[in-house]
C-alpha positions, 0 to 999 in steps of 0.5 A: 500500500503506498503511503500517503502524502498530505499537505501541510496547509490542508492538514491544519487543524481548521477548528472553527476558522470559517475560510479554513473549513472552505478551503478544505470542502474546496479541496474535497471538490477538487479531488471529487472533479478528478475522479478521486473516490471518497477514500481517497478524500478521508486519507488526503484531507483527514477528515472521517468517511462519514464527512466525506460521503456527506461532501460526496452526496452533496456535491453530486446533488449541487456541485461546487456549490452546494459545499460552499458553506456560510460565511460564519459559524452558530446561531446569529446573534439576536443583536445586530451591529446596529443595534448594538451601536445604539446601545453603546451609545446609551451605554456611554451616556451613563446610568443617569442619563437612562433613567437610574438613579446612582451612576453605576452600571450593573449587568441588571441595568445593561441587560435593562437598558438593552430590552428597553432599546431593541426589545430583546431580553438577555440574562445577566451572563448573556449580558456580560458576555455581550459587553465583553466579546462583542463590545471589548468591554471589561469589568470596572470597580470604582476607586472607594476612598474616604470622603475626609481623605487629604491626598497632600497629607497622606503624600507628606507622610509617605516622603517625611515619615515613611523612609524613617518607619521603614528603616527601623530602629536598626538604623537608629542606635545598635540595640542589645539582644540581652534582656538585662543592660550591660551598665545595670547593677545585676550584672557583675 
């Protein structure tokens, strides 16, 4: 039985790389139109019998074209693009602008605002993993501070008195690890 030889840039793994997937049906039609049998396919292009005969049958039924595939992997997203432009925008504009009462945002308020604005309802996780994946958006906590806080006192302290903390008593007089002193009277 002769070996098989398979190209390297056929052999990668196209995962869900959608030109990848098309480029290796393509290939497929390729070795179809040369009178290549299904076994041939599965050997060449590592794929399973079962693919193959699947290409096989649809390419016999609609030709090249019937393996030419989508444009993109899964389910559609139930937001547009431009529907998801809009809700940035009353995203950026802030809680209070839309409605709240506190300028903080939550996913319960994301998720609120988005039913709002296109009439779609999503879960809190559906909700993060809008703003995350499709808008690039990351998770913020603000800053809490002290409303007494005097940032000038605080930075005078960290340059006059932490260098002398830091430095210890080491630096200040050589200390006895005994717990008597050597000019007390106890000691002979």
């Amino acid at each position: 039985m002769p070996a098989v030889v398979r190209s390297r840039s056929l052999r990668r793994d196209p995962g869900r790389d959608v030109d990848a997937l098309r480029e290796r049906r393509m290939r497929a039609v390729e070795l179809f139109e040369a009178g290549r049998r299904q076994v041939d396919v599965v050997a060449e292009l590592g794929v399973s019998a079962q693919t193959a005969s699947r290409w096989h049958r649809a390419w016999q039924t609609g030709g090249r074209e019937a393996l030419v595939g989508v444009d993109r992997l899964g389910r559609t997203p139930r937001l547009s693009d431009e529907q998801l432009a809009e809700v940035e925008t009353a995203l950026l504009a802030g809680p209070k602008a839309n409605g709240f009462s506190t300028d903080l945002w939550t996913l319960a308020r994301v998720a609120e605002v988005i039913e709002r604005m296109t009439g779609v309802r999503y879960t809190l996780s559906q909700t993060w993993l809008i703003l995350r994946q499709r808008l690039g958006w990351t998770r913020q906590r603000p800053a809490r501070r002290a409303v007494e806080r005097d940032d000038a006192a605080i930075e005078a302290w960290a340059k006059r008195d932490w260098p002398r903390i830091k430095r210890g008593l080491a630096a200040a007089a050589p200390g006895s690890a005994s717990p008597t002193r050597a000019d007390s009277r106890s000691c002979p």
